[in-house]
VONUTI-408828 format. One line per 2 residues: number of its first residue (from 1); their letters; for each residue x, y, z of C-alpha. Coordinates in Angstrom, 1 decimal. Last residue first. Example, Ala and Ser with C-alpha at 12.3 -4.5 7.8 and 13.67 -1.06 7.14 Angstrom:
2
2) sa) 13.7/-1.1/7.1 | 12.3/-4.5/7.8
END
This chain:
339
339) xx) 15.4/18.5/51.0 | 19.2/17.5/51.5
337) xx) 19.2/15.1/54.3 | 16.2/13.5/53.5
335) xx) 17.3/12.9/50.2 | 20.8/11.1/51.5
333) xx) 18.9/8.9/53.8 | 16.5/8.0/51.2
331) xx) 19.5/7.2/48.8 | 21.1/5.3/51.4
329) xx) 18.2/2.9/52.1 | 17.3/2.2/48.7
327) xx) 20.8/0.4/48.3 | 20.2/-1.2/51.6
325) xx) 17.1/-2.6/49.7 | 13.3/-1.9/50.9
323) xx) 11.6/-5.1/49.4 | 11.4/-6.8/52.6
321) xx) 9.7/-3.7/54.3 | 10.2/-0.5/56.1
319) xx) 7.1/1.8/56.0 | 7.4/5.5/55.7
317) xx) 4.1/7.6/57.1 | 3.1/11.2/56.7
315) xx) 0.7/12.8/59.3 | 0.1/16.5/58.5
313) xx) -3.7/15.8/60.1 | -4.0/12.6/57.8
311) xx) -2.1/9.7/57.3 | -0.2/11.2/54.1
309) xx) 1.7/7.7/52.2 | 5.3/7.8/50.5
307) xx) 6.5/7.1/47.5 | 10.5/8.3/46.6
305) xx) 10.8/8.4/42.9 | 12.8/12.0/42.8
303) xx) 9.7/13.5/42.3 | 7.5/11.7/44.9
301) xx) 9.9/12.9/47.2 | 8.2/16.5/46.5
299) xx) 4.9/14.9/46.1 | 4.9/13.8/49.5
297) xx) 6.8/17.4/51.1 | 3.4/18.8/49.1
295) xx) 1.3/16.9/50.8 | 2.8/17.1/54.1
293) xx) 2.9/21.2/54.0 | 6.1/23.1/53.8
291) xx) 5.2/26.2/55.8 | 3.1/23.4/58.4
289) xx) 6.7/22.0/58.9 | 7.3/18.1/58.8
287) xx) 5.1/16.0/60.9 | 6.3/12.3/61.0
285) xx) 5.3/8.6/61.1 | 7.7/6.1/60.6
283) xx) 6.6/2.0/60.6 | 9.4/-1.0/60.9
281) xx) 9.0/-1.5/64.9 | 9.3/0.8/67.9
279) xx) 9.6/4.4/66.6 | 8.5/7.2/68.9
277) xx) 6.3/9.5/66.8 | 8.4/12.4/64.9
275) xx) 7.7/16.0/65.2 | 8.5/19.1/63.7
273) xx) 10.7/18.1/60.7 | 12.0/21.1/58.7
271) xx) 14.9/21.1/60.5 | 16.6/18.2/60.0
269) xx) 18.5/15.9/62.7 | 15.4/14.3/63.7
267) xx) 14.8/12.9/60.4 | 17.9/11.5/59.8
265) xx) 17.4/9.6/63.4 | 13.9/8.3/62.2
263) xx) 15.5/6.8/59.0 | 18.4/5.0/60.7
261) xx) 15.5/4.0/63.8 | 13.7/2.4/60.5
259) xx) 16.3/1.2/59.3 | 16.9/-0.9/62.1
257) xx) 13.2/-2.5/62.4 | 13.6/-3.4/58.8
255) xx) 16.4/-5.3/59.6 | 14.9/-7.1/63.2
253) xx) 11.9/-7.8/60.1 | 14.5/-10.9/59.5
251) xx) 13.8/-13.0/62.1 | 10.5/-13.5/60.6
249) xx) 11.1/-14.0/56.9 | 12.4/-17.5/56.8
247) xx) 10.2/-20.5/58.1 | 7.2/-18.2/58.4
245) xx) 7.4/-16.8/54.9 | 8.0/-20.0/53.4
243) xx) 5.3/-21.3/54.9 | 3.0/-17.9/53.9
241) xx) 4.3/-18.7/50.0 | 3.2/-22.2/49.9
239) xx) 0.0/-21.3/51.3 | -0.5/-19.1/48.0
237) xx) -0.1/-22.3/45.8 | -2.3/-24.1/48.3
235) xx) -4.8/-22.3/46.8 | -6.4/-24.8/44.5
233) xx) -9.9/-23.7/45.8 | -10.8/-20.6/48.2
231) xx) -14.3/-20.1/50.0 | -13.9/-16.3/51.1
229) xx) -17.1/-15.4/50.2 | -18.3/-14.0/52.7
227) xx) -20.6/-16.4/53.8 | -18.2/-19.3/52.8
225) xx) -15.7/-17.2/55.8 | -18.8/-17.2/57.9
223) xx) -18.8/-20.9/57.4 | -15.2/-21.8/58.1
221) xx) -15.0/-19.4/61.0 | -17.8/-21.5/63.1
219) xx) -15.7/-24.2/63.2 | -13.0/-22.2/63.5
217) xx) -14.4/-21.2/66.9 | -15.1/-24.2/67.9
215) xx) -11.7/-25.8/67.0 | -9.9/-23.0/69.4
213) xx) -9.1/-20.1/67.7 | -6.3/-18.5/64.9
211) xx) -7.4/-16.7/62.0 | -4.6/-16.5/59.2
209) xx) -3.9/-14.1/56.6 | -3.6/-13.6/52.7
207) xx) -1.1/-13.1/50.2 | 1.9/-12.0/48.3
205) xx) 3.5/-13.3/51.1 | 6.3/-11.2/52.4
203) xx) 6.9/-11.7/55.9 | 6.6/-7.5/57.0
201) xx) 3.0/-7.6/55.3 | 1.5/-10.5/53.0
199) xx) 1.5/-13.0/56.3 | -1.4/-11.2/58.3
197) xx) -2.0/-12.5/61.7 | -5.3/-12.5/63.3
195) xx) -6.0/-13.9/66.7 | -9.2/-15.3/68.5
193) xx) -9.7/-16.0/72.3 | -6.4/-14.2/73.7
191) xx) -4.3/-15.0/75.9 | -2.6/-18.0/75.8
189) xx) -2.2/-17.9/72.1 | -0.3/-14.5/72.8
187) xx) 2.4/-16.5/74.8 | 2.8/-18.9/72.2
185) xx) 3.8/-16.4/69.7 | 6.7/-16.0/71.7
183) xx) 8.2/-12.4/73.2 | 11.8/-11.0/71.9
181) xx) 10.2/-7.0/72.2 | 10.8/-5.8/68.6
179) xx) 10.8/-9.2/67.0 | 7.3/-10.5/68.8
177) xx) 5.6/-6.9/67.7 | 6.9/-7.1/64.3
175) xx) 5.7/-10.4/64.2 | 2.1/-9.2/65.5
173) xx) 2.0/-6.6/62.2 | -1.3/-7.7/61.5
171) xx) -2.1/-8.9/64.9 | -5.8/-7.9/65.5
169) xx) -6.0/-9.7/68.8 | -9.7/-10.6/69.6
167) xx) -11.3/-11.2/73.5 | -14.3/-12.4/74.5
165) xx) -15.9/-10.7/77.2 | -17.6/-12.3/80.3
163) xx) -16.6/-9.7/82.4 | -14.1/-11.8/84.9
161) xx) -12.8/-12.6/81.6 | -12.2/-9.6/79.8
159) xx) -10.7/-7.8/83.2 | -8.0/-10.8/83.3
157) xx) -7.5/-10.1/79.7 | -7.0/-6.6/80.3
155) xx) -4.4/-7.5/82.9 | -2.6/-9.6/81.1
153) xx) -2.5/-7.3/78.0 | -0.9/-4.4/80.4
151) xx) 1.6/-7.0/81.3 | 2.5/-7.4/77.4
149) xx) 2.7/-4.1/76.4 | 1.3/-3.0/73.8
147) xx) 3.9/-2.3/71.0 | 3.8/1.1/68.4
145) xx) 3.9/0.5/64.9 | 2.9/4.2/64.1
143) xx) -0.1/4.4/66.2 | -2.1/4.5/63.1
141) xx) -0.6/0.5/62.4 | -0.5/-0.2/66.4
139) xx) 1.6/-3.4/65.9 | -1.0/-5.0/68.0
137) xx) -4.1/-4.1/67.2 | -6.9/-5.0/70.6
135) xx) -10.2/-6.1/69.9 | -12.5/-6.8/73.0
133) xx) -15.5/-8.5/72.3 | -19.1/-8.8/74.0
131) xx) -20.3/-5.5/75.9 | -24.4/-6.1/75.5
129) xx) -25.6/-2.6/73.7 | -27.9/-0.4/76.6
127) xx) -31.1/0.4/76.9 | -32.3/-3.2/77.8
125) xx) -29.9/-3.4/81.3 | -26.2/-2.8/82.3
123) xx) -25.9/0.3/83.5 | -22.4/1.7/84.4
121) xx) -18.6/-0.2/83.7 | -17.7/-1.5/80.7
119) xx) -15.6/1.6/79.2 | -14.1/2.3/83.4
117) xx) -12.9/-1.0/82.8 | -11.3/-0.8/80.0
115) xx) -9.7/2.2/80.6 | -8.5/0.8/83.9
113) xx) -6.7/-2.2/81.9 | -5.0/0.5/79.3
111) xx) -5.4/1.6/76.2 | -3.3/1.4/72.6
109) xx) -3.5/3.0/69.4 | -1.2/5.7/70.0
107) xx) -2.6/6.3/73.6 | -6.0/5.1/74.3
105) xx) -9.2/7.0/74.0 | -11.6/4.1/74.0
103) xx) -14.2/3.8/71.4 | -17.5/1.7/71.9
101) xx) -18.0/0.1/68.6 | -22.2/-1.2/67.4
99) xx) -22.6/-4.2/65.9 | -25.1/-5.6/63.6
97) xx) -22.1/-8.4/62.1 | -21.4/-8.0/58.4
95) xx) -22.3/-4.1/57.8 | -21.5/-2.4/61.4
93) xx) -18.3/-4.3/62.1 | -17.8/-3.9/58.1
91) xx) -17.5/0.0/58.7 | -15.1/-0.6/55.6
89) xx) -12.2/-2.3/57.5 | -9.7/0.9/58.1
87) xx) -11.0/2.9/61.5 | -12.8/0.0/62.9
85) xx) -11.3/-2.7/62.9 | -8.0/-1.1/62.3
83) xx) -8.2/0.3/65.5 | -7.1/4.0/66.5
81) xx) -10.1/4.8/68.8 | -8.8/1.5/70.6
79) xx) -11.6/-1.3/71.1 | -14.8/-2.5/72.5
77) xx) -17.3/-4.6/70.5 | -20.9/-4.2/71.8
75) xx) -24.2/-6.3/70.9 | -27.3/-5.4/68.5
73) xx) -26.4/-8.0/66.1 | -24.6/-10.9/67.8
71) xx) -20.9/-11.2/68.7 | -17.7/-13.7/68.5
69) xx) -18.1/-15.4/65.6 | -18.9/-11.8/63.6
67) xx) -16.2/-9.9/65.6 | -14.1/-13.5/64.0
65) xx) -15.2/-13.4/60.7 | -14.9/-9.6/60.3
63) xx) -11.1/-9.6/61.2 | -10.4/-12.7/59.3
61) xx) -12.0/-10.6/56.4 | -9.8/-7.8/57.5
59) xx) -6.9/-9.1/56.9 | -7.1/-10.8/53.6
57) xx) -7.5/-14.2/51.4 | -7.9/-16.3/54.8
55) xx) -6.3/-19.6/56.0 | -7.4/-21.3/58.8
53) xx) -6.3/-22.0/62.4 | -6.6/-24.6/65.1
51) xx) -6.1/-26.0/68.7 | -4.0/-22.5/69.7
49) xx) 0.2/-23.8/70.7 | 0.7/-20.5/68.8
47) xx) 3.5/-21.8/66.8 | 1.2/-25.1/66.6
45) xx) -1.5/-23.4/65.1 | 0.3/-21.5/62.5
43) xx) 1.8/-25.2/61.3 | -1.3/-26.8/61.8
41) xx) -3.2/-23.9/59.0 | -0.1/-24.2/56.7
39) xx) 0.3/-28.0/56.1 | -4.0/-28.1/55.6
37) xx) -3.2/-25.3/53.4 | -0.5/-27.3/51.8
35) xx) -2.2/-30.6/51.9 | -5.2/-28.8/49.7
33) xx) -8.1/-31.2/50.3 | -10.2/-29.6/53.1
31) xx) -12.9/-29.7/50.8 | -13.4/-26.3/50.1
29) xx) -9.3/-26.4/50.0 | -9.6/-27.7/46.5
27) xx) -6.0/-29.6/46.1 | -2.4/-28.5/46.1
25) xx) 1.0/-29.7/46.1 | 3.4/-26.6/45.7
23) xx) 6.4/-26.5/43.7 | 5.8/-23.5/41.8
21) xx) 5.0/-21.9/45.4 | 8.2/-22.6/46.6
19) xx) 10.0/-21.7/44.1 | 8.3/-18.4/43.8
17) xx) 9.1/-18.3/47.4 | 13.0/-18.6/46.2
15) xx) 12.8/-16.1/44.0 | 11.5/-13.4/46.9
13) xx) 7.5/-12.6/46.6 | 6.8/-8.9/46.0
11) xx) 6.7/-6.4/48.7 | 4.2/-4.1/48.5
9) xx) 2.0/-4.9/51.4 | 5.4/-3.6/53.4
7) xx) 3.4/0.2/53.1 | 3.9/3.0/51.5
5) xx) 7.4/3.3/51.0 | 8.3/2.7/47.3
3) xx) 11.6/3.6/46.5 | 10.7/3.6/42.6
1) x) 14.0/2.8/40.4
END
Protein backbone atom coordinates (compact mmCIF):
# COMPACT_ATOMS: atom_id res chain seq x y z
CA UNK A 1 0.00 0.00 0.00
CA UNK A 2 1.65 3.40 -1.31
CA UNK A 3 1.02 6.30 1.27
CA UNK A 4 1.18 8.73 -1.32
CA UNK A 5 1.73 12.29 -0.10
CA UNK A 6 2.60 14.48 -2.83
CA UNK A 7 0.04 16.31 -3.43
CA UNK A 8 -4.18 16.00 -2.93
CA UNK A 9 -4.03 16.05 -7.11
CA UNK A 10 -3.81 12.31 -6.49
CA UNK A 11 -6.88 11.58 -5.13
CA UNK A 12 -9.00 9.38 -7.16
CA UNK A 13 -12.70 9.87 -7.64
CA UNK A 14 -14.88 8.32 -4.56
CA UNK A 15 -17.59 5.35 -5.83
CA UNK A 16 -20.24 7.40 -5.46
CA UNK A 17 -18.72 10.30 -7.91
CA UNK A 18 -18.12 7.62 -10.34
CA UNK A 19 -21.85 7.31 -9.91
CA UNK A 20 -22.30 10.46 -10.48
CA UNK A 21 -20.47 10.86 -13.47
CA UNK A 22 -21.90 7.51 -15.09
CA UNK A 23 -25.02 9.15 -14.69
CA UNK A 24 -24.34 12.34 -16.19
CA UNK A 25 -26.37 14.14 -19.03
CA UNK A 26 -24.12 15.66 -21.38
CA UNK A 27 -23.91 17.41 -24.62
CA UNK A 28 -20.94 19.32 -26.69
CA UNK A 29 -20.13 22.12 -24.33
CA UNK A 30 -18.56 24.21 -27.57
CA UNK A 31 -21.98 24.84 -28.04
CA UNK A 32 -23.05 25.51 -24.70
CA UNK A 33 -25.09 22.25 -24.89
CA UNK A 34 -23.75 20.11 -21.98
CA UNK A 35 -26.65 20.75 -19.18
CA UNK A 36 -24.11 19.52 -16.70
CA UNK A 37 -21.55 22.11 -17.41
CA UNK A 38 -24.05 24.63 -18.03
CA UNK A 39 -25.51 23.02 -14.20
CA UNK A 40 -21.86 23.42 -12.95
CA UNK A 41 -20.77 26.85 -14.23
CA UNK A 42 -24.32 28.65 -12.42
CA UNK A 43 -23.87 26.58 -9.53
CA UNK A 44 -19.96 28.00 -8.93
CA UNK A 45 -21.37 31.28 -9.79
CA UNK A 46 -24.08 31.45 -7.47
CA UNK A 47 -21.82 30.26 -4.44
CA UNK A 48 -19.86 33.21 -5.22
CA UNK A 49 -22.93 35.45 -5.89
CA UNK A 50 -20.13 36.41 -9.36
CA UNK A 51 -22.59 36.87 -12.67
CA UNK A 52 -20.72 33.88 -14.35
CA UNK A 53 -18.21 31.15 -14.51
CA UNK A 54 -16.80 28.41 -16.81
CA UNK A 55 -15.37 25.26 -16.70
CA UNK A 56 -11.65 24.74 -17.43
CA UNK A 57 -9.46 21.38 -17.99
CA UNK A 58 -6.62 22.82 -15.40
CA UNK A 59 -5.39 25.49 -13.12
CA UNK A 60 -3.25 27.22 -14.75
CA UNK A 61 -4.99 27.54 -18.00
CA UNK A 62 -7.78 29.48 -16.02
CA UNK A 63 -4.88 31.20 -14.64
CA UNK A 64 -3.46 32.26 -18.16
CA UNK A 65 -6.92 33.09 -19.56
CA UNK A 66 -7.67 35.45 -17.07
CA UNK A 67 -3.73 37.51 -16.74
CA UNK A 68 -4.44 37.25 -20.59
CA UNK A 69 -8.22 38.92 -20.19
CA UNK A 70 -7.05 41.14 -17.88
CA UNK A 71 -3.60 42.65 -19.52
CA UNK A 72 -1.99 43.54 -22.82
CA UNK A 73 1.48 42.68 -24.09
CA UNK A 74 3.98 45.03 -22.75
CA UNK A 75 1.90 45.65 -19.43
CA UNK A 76 2.64 44.67 -15.63
CA UNK A 77 1.07 41.88 -13.46
CA UNK A 78 2.05 42.25 -9.75
CA UNK A 79 2.18 39.35 -7.44
CA UNK A 80 3.83 37.36 -4.43
CA UNK A 81 7.51 36.15 -5.21
CA UNK A 82 5.97 32.70 -4.16
CA UNK A 83 3.00 32.74 -6.80
CA UNK A 84 1.92 30.00 -8.64
CA UNK A 85 1.51 32.21 -11.65
CA UNK A 86 4.56 32.71 -11.86
CA UNK A 87 6.78 30.32 -10.04
CA UNK A 88 4.76 26.90 -11.40
CA UNK A 89 2.69 27.95 -14.78
CA UNK A 90 5.43 27.47 -17.39
CA UNK A 91 6.58 31.31 -17.68
CA UNK A 92 3.05 31.24 -19.56
CA UNK A 93 2.53 34.96 -18.19
CA UNK A 94 5.41 35.75 -20.47
CA UNK A 95 4.53 33.15 -23.41
CA UNK A 96 0.48 33.58 -23.71
CA UNK A 97 0.00 37.23 -22.66
CA UNK A 98 3.49 39.68 -23.42
CA UNK A 99 3.78 40.36 -19.84
CA UNK A 100 6.20 41.23 -17.68
CA UNK A 101 5.87 40.16 -13.31
CA UNK A 102 6.93 42.59 -10.80
CA UNK A 103 7.83 40.44 -7.61
CA UNK A 104 6.91 41.46 -4.18
CA UNK A 105 8.82 40.04 -1.27
CA UNK A 106 5.93 38.91 0.89
CA UNK A 107 5.94 36.55 3.67
CA UNK A 108 5.22 32.81 2.85
CA UNK A 109 3.50 33.69 -0.25
CA UNK A 110 1.67 36.49 0.87
CA UNK A 111 2.30 40.56 1.03
CA UNK A 112 0.83 43.19 2.43
CA UNK A 113 -1.32 46.57 1.34
CA UNK A 114 1.87 48.88 1.96
CA UNK A 115 3.91 46.48 -0.14
CA UNK A 116 1.72 46.95 -2.82
CA UNK A 117 1.82 50.18 -2.75
CA UNK A 118 5.21 50.99 -2.34
CA UNK A 119 5.53 48.10 -5.78
CA UNK A 120 3.17 50.70 -7.86
CA UNK A 121 4.46 53.69 -6.68
CA UNK A 122 7.45 55.91 -8.80
CA UNK A 123 7.47 56.87 -12.52
CA UNK A 124 4.75 56.26 -14.42
CA UNK A 125 5.59 57.24 -18.11
CA UNK A 126 6.93 55.30 -21.58
CA UNK A 127 9.95 53.62 -19.82
CA UNK A 128 8.13 51.92 -17.60
CA UNK A 129 5.54 48.49 -17.97
CA UNK A 130 1.75 49.77 -17.35
CA UNK A 131 0.78 48.10 -13.68
CA UNK A 132 -2.55 46.18 -14.68
CA UNK A 133 -3.30 42.92 -12.54
CA UNK A 134 -2.88 41.95 -9.15
CA UNK A 135 -2.72 38.12 -8.49
CA UNK A 136 -2.89 37.01 -5.15
CA UNK A 137 -2.68 32.65 -4.23
CA UNK A 138 -4.72 31.90 -1.64
CA UNK A 139 -3.88 28.70 0.04
CA UNK A 140 -0.17 29.83 -0.35
CA UNK A 141 0.87 26.39 -2.06
CA UNK A 142 5.06 27.29 -1.54
CA UNK A 143 3.93 29.10 1.50
CA UNK A 144 2.95 25.80 2.84
CA UNK A 145 -0.92 26.39 2.74
CA UNK A 146 -0.63 29.41 4.53
CA UNK A 147 -4.16 31.92 4.69
CA UNK A 148 -4.14 35.74 3.64
CA UNK A 149 -5.84 37.48 5.69
CA UNK A 150 -9.00 38.70 4.90
CA UNK A 151 -8.68 42.48 6.16
CA UNK A 152 -5.31 42.68 4.55
CA UNK A 153 -7.25 41.58 1.15
CA UNK A 154 -9.65 44.59 1.79
CA UNK A 155 -7.18 46.80 1.90
CA UNK A 156 -5.20 45.68 -1.20
CA UNK A 157 -8.28 45.68 -3.05
CA UNK A 158 -9.07 49.21 -2.02
CA UNK A 159 -5.35 50.14 -3.21
CA UNK A 160 -6.17 47.98 -6.60
CA UNK A 161 -8.99 50.16 -7.27
CA UNK A 162 -8.02 53.62 -6.47
CA UNK A 163 -5.02 52.45 -9.00
CA UNK A 164 -6.85 51.25 -11.69
CA UNK A 165 -5.70 47.58 -11.22
CA UNK A 166 -7.61 44.68 -11.86
CA UNK A 167 -7.39 42.24 -9.43
CA UNK A 168 -7.06 38.04 -9.86
CA UNK A 169 -7.40 35.45 -6.93
CA UNK A 170 -5.50 32.32 -7.77
CA UNK A 171 -7.66 30.06 -5.37
CA UNK A 172 -6.51 26.64 -5.90
CA UNK A 173 -6.69 25.55 -2.52
CA UNK A 174 -9.42 28.71 -1.79
CA UNK A 175 -11.65 25.94 0.10
CA UNK A 176 -9.03 25.17 2.24
CA UNK A 177 -8.76 28.72 2.94
CA UNK A 178 -12.75 29.18 3.58
CA UNK A 179 -12.55 25.85 5.95
CA UNK A 180 -9.58 26.87 7.91
CA UNK A 181 -10.79 30.47 8.70
CA UNK A 182 -15.03 29.80 8.48
CA UNK A 183 -15.22 32.75 5.79
CA UNK A 184 -17.94 32.46 2.51
CA UNK A 185 -17.11 32.18 -0.86
CA UNK A 186 -19.39 35.03 -1.34
CA UNK A 187 -17.26 37.26 0.37
CA UNK A 188 -14.17 36.64 -2.12
CA UNK A 189 -16.68 37.22 -5.10
CA UNK A 190 -17.03 40.71 -3.65
CA UNK A 191 -13.60 41.29 -3.95
CA UNK A 192 -11.96 40.35 -6.47
CA UNK A 193 -12.37 40.82 -10.45
CA UNK A 194 -11.48 37.19 -11.57
CA UNK A 195 -11.17 33.96 -9.36
CA UNK A 196 -9.77 30.56 -9.99
CA UNK A 197 -10.78 27.60 -8.02
CA UNK A 198 -9.48 24.25 -8.71
CA UNK A 199 -11.90 21.22 -8.01
CA UNK A 200 -9.30 18.13 -8.64
CA UNK A 201 -7.30 19.19 -5.34
CA UNK A 202 -8.61 18.92 -1.57
CA UNK A 203 -12.57 18.24 -3.37
CA UNK A 204 -11.56 15.38 -5.35
CA UNK A 205 -12.36 15.82 -8.93
CA UNK A 206 -10.34 14.02 -11.15
CA UNK A 207 -10.55 17.16 -13.09
CA UNK A 208 -10.39 20.66 -14.05
CA UNK A 209 -11.09 24.16 -12.60
CA UNK A 210 -13.34 27.01 -12.68
CA UNK A 211 -12.86 30.87 -13.75
CA UNK A 212 -15.14 33.01 -12.08
CA UNK A 213 -15.96 36.88 -13.57
CA UNK A 214 -18.51 39.02 -14.36
CA UNK A 215 -20.29 38.02 -17.96
CA UNK A 216 -17.71 40.28 -19.69
CA UNK A 217 -15.08 38.86 -18.64
CA UNK A 218 -16.17 35.32 -19.42
CA UNK A 219 -17.04 36.45 -22.42
CA UNK A 220 -13.79 37.20 -23.28
CA UNK A 221 -12.59 33.83 -21.25
CA UNK A 222 -14.55 31.64 -23.66
CA UNK A 223 -12.36 32.65 -26.56
CA UNK A 224 -9.00 32.67 -25.05
CA UNK A 225 -9.89 29.40 -23.58
CA UNK A 226 -10.69 28.16 -27.73
CA UNK A 227 -7.19 29.99 -28.18
CA UNK A 228 -5.66 27.66 -25.96
CA UNK A 229 -7.15 25.02 -26.71
CA UNK A 230 -9.17 24.31 -24.03
CA UNK A 231 -12.50 23.92 -26.20
CA UNK A 232 -14.02 20.71 -24.44
CA UNK A 233 -16.98 18.44 -25.89
CA UNK A 234 -19.07 15.83 -24.09
CA UNK A 235 -17.58 16.81 -20.85
CA UNK A 236 -20.25 17.12 -18.69
CA UNK A 237 -19.10 13.68 -17.46
CA UNK A 238 -16.16 15.52 -15.64
CA UNK A 239 -18.69 18.30 -14.42
CA UNK A 240 -20.49 15.66 -12.87
CA UNK A 241 -17.63 14.91 -10.75
CA UNK A 242 -16.74 18.87 -9.62
CA UNK A 243 -20.85 18.99 -8.43
CA UNK A 244 -20.48 16.24 -6.53
CA UNK A 245 -17.39 17.57 -5.17
CA UNK A 246 -18.91 20.84 -4.13
CA UNK A 247 -22.09 19.37 -2.72
CA UNK A 248 -19.96 16.82 -0.50
CA UNK A 249 -16.20 17.25 -0.23
CA UNK A 250 -15.87 20.76 1.17
CA UNK A 251 -16.68 20.43 4.78
CA UNK A 252 -14.72 17.62 4.72
CA UNK A 253 -11.04 19.06 4.04
CA UNK A 254 -11.66 20.35 8.25
CA UNK A 255 -10.15 16.29 8.34
CA UNK A 256 -7.32 16.74 6.29
CA UNK A 257 -6.72 20.04 8.01
CA UNK A 258 -6.53 17.86 11.43
CA UNK A 259 -4.02 15.51 10.30
CA UNK A 260 -2.11 17.73 9.24
CA UNK A 261 -1.60 19.56 12.75
CA UNK A 262 -1.32 15.43 14.01
CA UNK A 263 1.45 15.08 11.46
CA UNK A 264 3.14 18.54 12.23
CA UNK A 265 3.02 17.82 16.13
CA UNK A 266 4.99 14.25 15.41
CA UNK A 267 7.30 16.13 13.71
CA UNK A 268 8.06 18.61 16.25
CA UNK A 269 8.60 16.13 18.78
CA UNK A 270 11.67 14.44 16.80
CA UNK A 271 14.95 15.38 16.66
CA UNK A 272 16.09 15.19 13.46
CA UNK A 273 13.52 17.84 12.34
CA UNK A 274 14.99 21.43 12.30
CA UNK A 275 12.19 23.39 11.34
CA UNK A 276 8.59 23.15 10.48
CA UNK A 277 6.46 26.09 8.67
CA UNK A 278 3.39 27.02 10.70
CA UNK A 279 0.60 24.78 9.53
CA UNK A 280 -2.79 26.40 8.66
CA UNK A 281 -4.59 24.10 6.16
CA UNK A 282 -3.87 20.42 4.72
CA UNK A 283 -0.07 21.19 3.32
CA UNK A 284 3.41 20.29 5.69
CA UNK A 285 6.54 21.70 4.89
CA UNK A 286 9.57 20.79 6.92
CA UNK A 287 13.54 20.92 7.14
CA UNK A 288 14.88 17.86 8.69
CA UNK A 289 18.72 17.90 9.57
CA UNK A 290 21.33 19.05 6.94
CA UNK A 291 23.46 15.54 8.32
CA UNK A 292 20.41 13.62 7.01
CA UNK A 293 19.75 15.48 3.83
CA UNK A 294 15.90 15.94 2.42
CA UNK A 295 16.57 13.78 -0.40
CA UNK A 296 17.81 11.21 1.16
CA UNK A 297 15.11 11.41 4.30
CA UNK A 298 12.52 11.29 0.79
CA UNK A 299 13.86 8.15 -0.46
CA UNK A 300 14.23 6.77 2.96
CA UNK A 301 10.17 6.95 3.40
CA UNK A 302 10.13 6.19 0.03
CA UNK A 303 11.32 2.66 1.15
CA UNK A 304 8.73 1.81 3.40
CA UNK A 305 6.13 3.17 0.55
CA UNK A 306 5.78 6.56 2.02
CA UNK A 307 5.92 9.37 -1.18
CA UNK A 308 6.72 12.46 -0.47
CA UNK A 309 7.67 15.72 -2.61
CA UNK A 310 11.45 17.93 -2.08
CA UNK A 311 10.41 21.76 -2.52
CA UNK A 312 13.73 22.83 -2.85
CA UNK A 313 16.44 24.47 -0.42
CA UNK A 314 15.92 21.16 2.16
CA UNK A 315 12.14 21.90 1.77
CA UNK A 316 10.13 18.62 1.87
CA UNK A 317 6.37 18.84 1.58
CA UNK A 318 3.36 16.27 2.88
CA UNK A 319 -0.02 16.97 1.50
CA UNK A 320 -3.22 15.74 3.27
CA UNK A 321 -5.86 14.71 0.94
CA UNK A 322 -9.21 12.69 0.35
CA UNK A 323 -7.37 9.69 -0.34
CA UNK A 324 -5.16 9.89 2.76
CA UNK A 325 -6.95 7.07 5.05
CA UNK A 326 -6.95 7.11 8.99
CA UNK A 327 -5.34 3.84 8.38
CA UNK A 328 -2.51 5.70 6.41
CA UNK A 329 -2.45 8.10 9.03
CA UNK A 330 -1.17 5.96 11.90
CA UNK A 331 1.39 4.26 9.92
CA UNK A 332 2.94 7.73 8.96
CA UNK A 333 2.77 8.81 12.47
CA UNK A 334 4.34 5.68 13.69
CA UNK A 335 7.34 6.05 10.86
CA UNK A 336 8.01 9.35 11.70
CA UNK A 337 8.37 8.51 15.09
CA UNK A 338 10.88 5.83 14.59
CA UNK A 339 13.20 7.17 11.62
Amino acid sequence: MDINLISDTVTRPTPKMLEAMMQAKVGDDVFKMDPTVNELQEKAAKMFGMEDALFFPSGTMANQTAIKLHTQPGDKLICDKYAHVYNYEGGGAAFNSGVTCKLIDGNRGMFTAAQLQEAISGRSDIHVPYSRLVCIENTTNKGGGACWDFSELEKIQKIAKENNLEFHLDGARLFNALVAKNETPKQYGELFDTISICLSKGLGAPIGSILLGSKEHISKALRIRKLLGGAMRQVGFLAAAAVYALDHHIERLADDHLKAQEIGAILKSVSYVTKIEPIETNIIIFYVDKKIGADNFINKMKTKNILLTPMGEGRIRIVTHLDYTNTMHKILLKELKDF
